[in-house]
N, CA, C and O atoms as a Tinker XYZ file with bonds, in Angstrom:
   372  protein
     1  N    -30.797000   65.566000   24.334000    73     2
     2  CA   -29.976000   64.750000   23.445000    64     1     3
     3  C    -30.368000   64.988000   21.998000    63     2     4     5
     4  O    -31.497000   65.147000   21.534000    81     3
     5  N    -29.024000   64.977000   21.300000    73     3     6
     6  CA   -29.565000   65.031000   19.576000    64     5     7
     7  C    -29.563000   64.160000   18.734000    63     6     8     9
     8  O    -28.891000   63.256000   19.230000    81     7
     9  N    -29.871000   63.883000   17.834000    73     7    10
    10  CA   -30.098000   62.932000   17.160000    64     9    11
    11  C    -28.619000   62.297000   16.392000    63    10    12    13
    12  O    -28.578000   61.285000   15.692000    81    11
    13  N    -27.406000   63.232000   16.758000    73    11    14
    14  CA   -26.507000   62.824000   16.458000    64    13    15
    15  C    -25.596000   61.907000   17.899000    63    14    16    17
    16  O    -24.433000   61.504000   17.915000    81    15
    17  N    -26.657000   61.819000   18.973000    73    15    18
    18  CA   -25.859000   60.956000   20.214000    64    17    19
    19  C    -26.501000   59.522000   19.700000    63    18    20    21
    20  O    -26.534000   58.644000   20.563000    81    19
    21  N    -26.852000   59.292000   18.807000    73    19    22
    22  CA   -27.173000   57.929000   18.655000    64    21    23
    23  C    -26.408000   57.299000   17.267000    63    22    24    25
    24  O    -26.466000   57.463000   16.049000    81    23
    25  N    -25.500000   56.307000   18.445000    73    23    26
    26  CA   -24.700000   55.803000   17.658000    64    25    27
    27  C    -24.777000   54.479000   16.957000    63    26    28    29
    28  O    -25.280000   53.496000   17.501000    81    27
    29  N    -24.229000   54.455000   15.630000    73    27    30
    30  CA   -24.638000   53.521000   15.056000    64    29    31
    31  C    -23.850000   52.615000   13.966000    63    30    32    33
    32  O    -23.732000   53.335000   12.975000    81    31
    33  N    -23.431000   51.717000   13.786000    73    31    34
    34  CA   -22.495000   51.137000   13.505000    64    33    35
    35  C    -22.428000   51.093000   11.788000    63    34    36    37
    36  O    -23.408000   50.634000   11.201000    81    35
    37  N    -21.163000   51.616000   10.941000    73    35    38
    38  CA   -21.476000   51.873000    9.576000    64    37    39
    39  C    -21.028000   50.853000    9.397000    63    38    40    41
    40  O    -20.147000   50.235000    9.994000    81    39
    41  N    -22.136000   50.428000    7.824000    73    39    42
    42  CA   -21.493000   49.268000    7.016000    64    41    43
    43  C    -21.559000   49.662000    5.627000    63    42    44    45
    44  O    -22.189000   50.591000    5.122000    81    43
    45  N    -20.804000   48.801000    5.091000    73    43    46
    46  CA   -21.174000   49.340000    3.041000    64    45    47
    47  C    -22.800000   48.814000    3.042000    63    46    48    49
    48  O    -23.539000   48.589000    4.001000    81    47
    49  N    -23.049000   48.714000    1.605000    73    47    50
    50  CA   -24.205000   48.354000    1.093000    64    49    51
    51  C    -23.882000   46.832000    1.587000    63    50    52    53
    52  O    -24.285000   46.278000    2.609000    81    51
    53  N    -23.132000   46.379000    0.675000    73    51    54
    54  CA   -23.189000   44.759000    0.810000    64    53    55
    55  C    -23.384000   44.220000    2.080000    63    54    56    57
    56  O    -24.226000   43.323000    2.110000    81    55
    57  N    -22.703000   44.583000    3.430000    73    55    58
    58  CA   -22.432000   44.212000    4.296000    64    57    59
    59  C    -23.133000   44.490000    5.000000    63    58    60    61
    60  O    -23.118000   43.795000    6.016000    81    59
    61  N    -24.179000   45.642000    4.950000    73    59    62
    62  CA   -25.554000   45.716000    5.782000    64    61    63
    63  C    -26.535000   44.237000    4.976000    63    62    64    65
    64  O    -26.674000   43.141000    5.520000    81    63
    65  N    -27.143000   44.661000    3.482000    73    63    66
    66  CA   -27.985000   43.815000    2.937000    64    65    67
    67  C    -27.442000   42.457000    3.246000    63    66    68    69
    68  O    -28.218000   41.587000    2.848000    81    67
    69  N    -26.236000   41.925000    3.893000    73    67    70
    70  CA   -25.657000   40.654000    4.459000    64    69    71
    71  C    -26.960000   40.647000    5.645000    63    70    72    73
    72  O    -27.964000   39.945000    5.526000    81    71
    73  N    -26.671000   41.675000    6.900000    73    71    74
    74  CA   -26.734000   41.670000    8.259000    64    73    75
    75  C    -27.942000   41.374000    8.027000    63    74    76    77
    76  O    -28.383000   40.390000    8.620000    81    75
    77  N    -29.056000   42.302000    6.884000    73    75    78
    78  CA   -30.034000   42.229000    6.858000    64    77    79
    79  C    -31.049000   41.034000    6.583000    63    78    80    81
    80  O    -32.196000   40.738000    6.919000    81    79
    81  N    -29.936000   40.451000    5.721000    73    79    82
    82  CA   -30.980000   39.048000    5.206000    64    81    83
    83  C    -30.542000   37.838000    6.347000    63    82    84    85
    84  O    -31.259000   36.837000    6.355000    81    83
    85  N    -29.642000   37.882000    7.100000    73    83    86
    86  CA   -29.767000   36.895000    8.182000    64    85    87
    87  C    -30.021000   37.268000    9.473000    63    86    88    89
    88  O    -29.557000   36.669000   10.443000    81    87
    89  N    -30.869000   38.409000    9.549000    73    87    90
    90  CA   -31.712000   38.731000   10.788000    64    89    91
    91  C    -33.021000   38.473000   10.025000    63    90    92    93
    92  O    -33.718000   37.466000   10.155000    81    91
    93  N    -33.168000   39.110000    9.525000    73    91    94
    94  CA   -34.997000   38.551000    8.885000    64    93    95
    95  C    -35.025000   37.584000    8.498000    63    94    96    97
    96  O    -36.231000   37.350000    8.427000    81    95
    97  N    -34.288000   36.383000    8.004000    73    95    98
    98  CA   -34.450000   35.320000    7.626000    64    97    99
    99  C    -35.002000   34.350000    9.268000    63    98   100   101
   100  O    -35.830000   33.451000    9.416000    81    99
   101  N    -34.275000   34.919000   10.060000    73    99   102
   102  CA   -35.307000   34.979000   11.310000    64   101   103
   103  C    -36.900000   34.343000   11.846000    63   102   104   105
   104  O    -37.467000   33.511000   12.555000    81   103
   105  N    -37.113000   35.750000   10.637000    73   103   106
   106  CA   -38.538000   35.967000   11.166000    64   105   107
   107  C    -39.654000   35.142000   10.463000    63   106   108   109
   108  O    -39.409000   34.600000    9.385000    81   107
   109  N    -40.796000   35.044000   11.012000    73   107   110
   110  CA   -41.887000   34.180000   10.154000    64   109   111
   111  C    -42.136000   34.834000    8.804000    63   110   112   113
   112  O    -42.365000   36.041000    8.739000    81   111
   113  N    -42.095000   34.060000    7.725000    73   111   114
   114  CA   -42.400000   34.726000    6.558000    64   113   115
   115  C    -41.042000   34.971000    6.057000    63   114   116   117
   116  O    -41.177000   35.917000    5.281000    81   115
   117  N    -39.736000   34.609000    6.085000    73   115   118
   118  CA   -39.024000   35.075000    5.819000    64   117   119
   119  C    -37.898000   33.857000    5.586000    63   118   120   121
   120  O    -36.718000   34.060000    5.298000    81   119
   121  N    -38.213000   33.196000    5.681000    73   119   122
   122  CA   -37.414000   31.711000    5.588000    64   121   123
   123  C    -36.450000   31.845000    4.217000    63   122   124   125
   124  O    -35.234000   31.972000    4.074000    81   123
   125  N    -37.403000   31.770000    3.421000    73   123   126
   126  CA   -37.078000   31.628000    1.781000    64   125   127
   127  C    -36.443000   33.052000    1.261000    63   126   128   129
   128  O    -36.114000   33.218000    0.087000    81   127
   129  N    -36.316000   34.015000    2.232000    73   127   130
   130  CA   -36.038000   34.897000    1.124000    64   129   131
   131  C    -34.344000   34.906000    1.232000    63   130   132   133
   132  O    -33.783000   34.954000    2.327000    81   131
   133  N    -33.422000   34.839000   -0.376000    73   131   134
   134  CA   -32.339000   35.199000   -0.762000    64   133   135
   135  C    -31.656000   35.952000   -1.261000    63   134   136   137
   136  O    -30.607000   35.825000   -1.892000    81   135
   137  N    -32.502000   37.141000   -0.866000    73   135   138
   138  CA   -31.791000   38.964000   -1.280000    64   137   139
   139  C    -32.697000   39.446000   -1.119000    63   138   140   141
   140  O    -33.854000   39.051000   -1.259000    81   139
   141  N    -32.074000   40.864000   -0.633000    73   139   142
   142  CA   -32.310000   41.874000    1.113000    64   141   143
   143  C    -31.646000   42.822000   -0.730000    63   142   144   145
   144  O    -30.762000   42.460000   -1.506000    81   143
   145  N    -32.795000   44.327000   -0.793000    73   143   146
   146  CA   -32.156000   45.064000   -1.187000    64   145   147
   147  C    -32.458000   46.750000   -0.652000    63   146   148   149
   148  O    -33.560000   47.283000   -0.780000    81   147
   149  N    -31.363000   47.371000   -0.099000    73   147   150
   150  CA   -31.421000   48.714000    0.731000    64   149   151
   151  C    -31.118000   49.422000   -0.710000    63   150   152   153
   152  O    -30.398000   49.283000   -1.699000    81   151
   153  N    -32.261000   50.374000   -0.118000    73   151   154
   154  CA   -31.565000   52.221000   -0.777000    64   153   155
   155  C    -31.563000   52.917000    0.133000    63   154   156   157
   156  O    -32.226000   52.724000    1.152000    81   155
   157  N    -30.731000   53.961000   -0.094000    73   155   158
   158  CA   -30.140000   55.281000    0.623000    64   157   159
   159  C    -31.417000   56.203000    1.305000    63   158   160   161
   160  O    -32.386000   56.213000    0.546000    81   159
   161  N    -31.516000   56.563000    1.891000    73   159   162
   162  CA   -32.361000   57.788000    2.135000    64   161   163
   163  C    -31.983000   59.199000    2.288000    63   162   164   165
   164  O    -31.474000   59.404000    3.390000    81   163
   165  N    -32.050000   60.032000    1.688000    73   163   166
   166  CA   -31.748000   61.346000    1.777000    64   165   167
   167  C    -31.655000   62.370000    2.893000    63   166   168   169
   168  O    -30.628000   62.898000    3.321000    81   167
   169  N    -32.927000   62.563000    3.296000    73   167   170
   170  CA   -33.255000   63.419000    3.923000    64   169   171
   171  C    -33.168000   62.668000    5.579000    63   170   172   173
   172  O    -34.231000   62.785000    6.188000    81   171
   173  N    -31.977000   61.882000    6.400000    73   171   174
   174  CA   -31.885000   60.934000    7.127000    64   173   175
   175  C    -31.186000   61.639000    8.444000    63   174   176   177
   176  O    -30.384000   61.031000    9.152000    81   175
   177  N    -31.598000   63.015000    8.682000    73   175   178
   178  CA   -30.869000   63.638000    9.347000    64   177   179
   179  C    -31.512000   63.331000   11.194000    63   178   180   181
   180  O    -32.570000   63.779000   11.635000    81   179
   181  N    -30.500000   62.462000   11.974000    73   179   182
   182  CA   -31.142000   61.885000   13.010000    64   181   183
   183  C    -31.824000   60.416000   12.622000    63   182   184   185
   184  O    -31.806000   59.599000   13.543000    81   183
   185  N    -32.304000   60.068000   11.619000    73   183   186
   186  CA   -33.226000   58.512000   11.407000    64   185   187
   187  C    -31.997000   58.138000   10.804000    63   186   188   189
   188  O    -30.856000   58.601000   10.784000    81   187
   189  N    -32.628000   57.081000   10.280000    73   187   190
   190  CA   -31.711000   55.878000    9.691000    64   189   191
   191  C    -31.802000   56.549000    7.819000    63   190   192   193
   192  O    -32.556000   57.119000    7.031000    81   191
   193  N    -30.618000   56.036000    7.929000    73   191   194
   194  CA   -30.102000   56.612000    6.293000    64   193   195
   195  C    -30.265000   55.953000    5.144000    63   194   196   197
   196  O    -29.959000   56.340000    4.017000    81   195
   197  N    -30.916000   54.618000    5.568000    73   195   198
   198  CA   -31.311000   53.739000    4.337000    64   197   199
   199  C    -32.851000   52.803000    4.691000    63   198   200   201
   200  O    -33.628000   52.512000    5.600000    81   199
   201  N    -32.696000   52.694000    3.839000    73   199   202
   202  CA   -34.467000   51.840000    3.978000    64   201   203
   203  C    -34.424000   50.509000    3.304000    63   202   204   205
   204  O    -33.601000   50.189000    2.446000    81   203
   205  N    -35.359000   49.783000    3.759000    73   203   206
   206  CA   -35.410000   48.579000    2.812000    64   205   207
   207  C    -36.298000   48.370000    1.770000    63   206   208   209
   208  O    -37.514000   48.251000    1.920000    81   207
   209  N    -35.534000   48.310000    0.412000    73   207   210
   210  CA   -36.168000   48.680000   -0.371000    64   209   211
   211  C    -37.177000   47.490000   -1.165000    63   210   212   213
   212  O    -38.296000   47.714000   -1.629000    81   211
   213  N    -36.315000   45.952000   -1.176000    73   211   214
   214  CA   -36.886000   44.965000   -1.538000    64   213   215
   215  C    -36.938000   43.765000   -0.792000    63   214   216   217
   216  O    -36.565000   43.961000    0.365000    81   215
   217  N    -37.318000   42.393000   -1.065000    73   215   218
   218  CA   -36.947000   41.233000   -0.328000    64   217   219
   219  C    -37.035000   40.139000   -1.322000    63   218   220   221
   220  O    -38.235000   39.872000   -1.389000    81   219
   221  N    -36.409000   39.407000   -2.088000    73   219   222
   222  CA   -36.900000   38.490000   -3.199000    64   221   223
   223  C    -36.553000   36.824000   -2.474000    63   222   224   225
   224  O    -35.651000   36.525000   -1.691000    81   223
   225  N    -37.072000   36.399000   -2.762000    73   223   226
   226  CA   -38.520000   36.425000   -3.317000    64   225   227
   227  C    -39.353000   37.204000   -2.334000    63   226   228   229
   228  O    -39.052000   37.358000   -1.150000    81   227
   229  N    -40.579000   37.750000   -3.010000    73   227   230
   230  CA   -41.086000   38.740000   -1.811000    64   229   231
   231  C    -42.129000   37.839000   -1.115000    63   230   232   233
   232  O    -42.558000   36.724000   -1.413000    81   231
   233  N    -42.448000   38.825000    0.090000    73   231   234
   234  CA   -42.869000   38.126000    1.250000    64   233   235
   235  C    -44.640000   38.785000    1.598000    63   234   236   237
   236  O    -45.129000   39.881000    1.326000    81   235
   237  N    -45.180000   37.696000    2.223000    73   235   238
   238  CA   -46.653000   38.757000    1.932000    64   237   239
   239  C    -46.712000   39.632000    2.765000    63   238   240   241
   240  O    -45.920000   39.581000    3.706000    81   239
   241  N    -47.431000   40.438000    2.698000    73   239   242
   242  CA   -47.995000   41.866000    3.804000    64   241   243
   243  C    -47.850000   41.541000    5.148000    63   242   244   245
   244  O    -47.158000   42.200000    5.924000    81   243
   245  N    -48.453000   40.588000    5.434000    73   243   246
   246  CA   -48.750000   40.056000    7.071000    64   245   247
   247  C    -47.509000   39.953000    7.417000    63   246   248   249
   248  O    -47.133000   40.526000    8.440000    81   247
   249  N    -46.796000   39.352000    6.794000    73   247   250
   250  CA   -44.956000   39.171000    7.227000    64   249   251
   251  C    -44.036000   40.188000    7.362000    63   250   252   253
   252  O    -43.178000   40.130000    8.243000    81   251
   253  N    -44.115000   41.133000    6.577000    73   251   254
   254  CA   -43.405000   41.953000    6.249000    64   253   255
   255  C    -44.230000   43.116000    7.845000    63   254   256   257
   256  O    -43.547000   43.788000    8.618000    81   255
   257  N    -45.521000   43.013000    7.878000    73   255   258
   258  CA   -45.918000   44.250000    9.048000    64   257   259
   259  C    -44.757000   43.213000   10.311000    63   258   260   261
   260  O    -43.766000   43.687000   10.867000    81   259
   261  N    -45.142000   42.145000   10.436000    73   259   262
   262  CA   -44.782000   41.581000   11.992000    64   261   263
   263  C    -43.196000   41.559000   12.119000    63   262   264   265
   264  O    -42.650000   41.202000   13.163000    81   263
   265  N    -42.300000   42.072000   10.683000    73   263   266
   266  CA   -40.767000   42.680000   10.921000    64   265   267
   267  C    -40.910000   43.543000   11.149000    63   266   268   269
   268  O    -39.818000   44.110000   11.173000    81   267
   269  N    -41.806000   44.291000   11.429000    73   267   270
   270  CA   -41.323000   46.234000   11.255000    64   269   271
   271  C    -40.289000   46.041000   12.091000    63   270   272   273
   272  O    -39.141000   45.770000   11.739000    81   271
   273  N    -40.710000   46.189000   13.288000    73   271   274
   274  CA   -39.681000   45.588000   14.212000    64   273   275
   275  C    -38.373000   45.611000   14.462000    63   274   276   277
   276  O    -37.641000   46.256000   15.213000    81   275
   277  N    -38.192000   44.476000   13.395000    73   275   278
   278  CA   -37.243000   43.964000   13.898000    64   277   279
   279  C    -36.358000   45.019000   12.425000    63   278   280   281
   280  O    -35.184000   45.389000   12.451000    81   279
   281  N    -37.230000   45.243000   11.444000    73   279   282
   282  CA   -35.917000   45.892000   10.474000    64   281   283
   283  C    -36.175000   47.729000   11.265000    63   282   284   285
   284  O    -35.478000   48.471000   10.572000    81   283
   285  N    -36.669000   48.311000   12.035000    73   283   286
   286  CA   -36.684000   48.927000   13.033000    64   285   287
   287  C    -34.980000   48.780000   13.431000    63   286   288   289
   288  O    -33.875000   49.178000   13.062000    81   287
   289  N    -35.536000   48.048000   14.294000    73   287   290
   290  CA   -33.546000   47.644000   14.777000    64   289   291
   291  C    -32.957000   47.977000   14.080000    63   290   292   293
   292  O    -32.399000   49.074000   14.095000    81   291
   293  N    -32.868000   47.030000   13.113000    73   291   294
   294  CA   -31.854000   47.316000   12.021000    64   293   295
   295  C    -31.349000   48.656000   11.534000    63   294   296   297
   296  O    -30.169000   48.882000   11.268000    81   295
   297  N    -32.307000   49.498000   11.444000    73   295   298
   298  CA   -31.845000   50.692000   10.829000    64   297   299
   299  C    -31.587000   51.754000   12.238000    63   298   300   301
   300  O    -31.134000   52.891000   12.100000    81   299
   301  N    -31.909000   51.242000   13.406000    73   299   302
   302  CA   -31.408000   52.097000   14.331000    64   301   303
   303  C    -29.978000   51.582000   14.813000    63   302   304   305
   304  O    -29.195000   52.069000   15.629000    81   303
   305  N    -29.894000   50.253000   13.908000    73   303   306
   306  CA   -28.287000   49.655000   14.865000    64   305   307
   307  C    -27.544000   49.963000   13.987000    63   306   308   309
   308  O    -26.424000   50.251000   14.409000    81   307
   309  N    -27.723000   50.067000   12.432000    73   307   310
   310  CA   -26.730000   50.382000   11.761000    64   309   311
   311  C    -26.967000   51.428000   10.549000    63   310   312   313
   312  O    -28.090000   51.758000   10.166000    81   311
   313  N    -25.408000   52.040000    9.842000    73   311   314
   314  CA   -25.318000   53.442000    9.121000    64   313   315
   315  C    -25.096000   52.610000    8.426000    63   314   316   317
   316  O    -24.827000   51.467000    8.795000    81   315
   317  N    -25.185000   53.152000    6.766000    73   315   318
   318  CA   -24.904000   52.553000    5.574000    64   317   319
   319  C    -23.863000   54.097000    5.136000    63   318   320   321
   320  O    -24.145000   55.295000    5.185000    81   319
   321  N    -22.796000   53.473000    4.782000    73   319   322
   322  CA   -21.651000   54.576000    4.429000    64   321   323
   323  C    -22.116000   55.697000    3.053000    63   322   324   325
   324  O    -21.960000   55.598000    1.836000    81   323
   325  N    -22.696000   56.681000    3.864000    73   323   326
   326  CA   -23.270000   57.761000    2.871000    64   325   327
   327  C    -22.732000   57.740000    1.194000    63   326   328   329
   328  O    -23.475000   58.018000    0.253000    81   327
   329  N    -21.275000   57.347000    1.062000    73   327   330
   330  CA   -21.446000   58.323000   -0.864000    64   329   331
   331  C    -21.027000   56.569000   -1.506000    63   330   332   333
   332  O    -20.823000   56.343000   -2.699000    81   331
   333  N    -20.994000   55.900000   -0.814000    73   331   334
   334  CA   -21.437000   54.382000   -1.566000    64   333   335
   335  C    -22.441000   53.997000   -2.213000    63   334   336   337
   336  O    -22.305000   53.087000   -3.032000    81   335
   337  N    -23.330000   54.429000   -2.060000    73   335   338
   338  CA   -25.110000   53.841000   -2.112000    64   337   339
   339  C    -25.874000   54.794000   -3.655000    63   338   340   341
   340  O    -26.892000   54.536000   -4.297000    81   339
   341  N    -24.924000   55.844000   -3.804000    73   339   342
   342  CA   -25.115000   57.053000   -4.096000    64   341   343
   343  C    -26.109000   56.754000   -5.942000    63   342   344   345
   344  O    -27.144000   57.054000   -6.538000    81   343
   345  N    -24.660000   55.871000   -6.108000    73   343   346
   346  CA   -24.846000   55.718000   -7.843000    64   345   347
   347  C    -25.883000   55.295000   -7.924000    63   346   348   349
   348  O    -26.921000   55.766000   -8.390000    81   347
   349  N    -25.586000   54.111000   -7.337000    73   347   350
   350  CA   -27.055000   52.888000   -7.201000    64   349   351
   351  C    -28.564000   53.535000   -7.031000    63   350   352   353
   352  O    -29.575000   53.018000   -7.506000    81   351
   353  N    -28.538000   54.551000   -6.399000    73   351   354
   354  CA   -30.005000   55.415000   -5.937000    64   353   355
   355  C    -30.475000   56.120000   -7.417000    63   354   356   357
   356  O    -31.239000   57.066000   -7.225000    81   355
   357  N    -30.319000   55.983000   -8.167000    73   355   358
   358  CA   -30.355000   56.668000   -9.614000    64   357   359
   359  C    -30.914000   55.583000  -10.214000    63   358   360   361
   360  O    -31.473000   55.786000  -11.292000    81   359
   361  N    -30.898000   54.554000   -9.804000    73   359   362
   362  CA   -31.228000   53.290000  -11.076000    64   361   363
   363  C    -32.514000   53.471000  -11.984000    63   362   364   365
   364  O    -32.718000   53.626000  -13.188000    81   363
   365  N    -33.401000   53.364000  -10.663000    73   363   366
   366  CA   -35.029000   52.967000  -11.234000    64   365   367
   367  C    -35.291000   54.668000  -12.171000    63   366   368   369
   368  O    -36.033000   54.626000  -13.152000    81   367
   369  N    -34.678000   55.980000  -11.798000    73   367   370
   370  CA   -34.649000   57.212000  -11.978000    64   369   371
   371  C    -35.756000   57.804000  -11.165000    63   370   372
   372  O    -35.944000   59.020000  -11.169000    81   371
């Protein structure tokens, strides 16, 4: 099997960083947080095409290891629509 038999459900930016902040809001350590922010990943050929890039308010270490997890899932359940994300990935430079 290739890494292209794993299917995965596309969303825009907004509408993943939605999915994202009310699955981890979930988790311990994660109560309070009110913005989930993804960037793109490049080189995503077979993995997941975006990463999580922030969580605000942020969350401590211990919290953030005991999601791997679950944002794991996340990026194996869903695609972020490749040339959306694009501009935005330029910000910080």
């Amino acid at each position: 099997m290739t890494g292209e038999a794993i299917r995965r459900e596309v969303r825009s930016s907004a509408e993943l960083q939605e999915v994202c902040l009310r699955t981890l809001k979930q988790c311990p350590g994660f109560e309070r947080v009110n913005e989930i922010l993804i960037q793109p990943r490049d080189n995503s050929e077979g993995s997941a095409n975006w990463t999580l890039a922030a969580v605000r308010p942020r969350v401590d270490n211990r919290s953030l290891r005991a999601a791997r997890e679950t944002i794991g899932f996340l990026q194996q359940t869903y695609r972020l629509i490749p040339g959306e994300a694009q501009g935005r990935d330029k910000r910080r430079g």
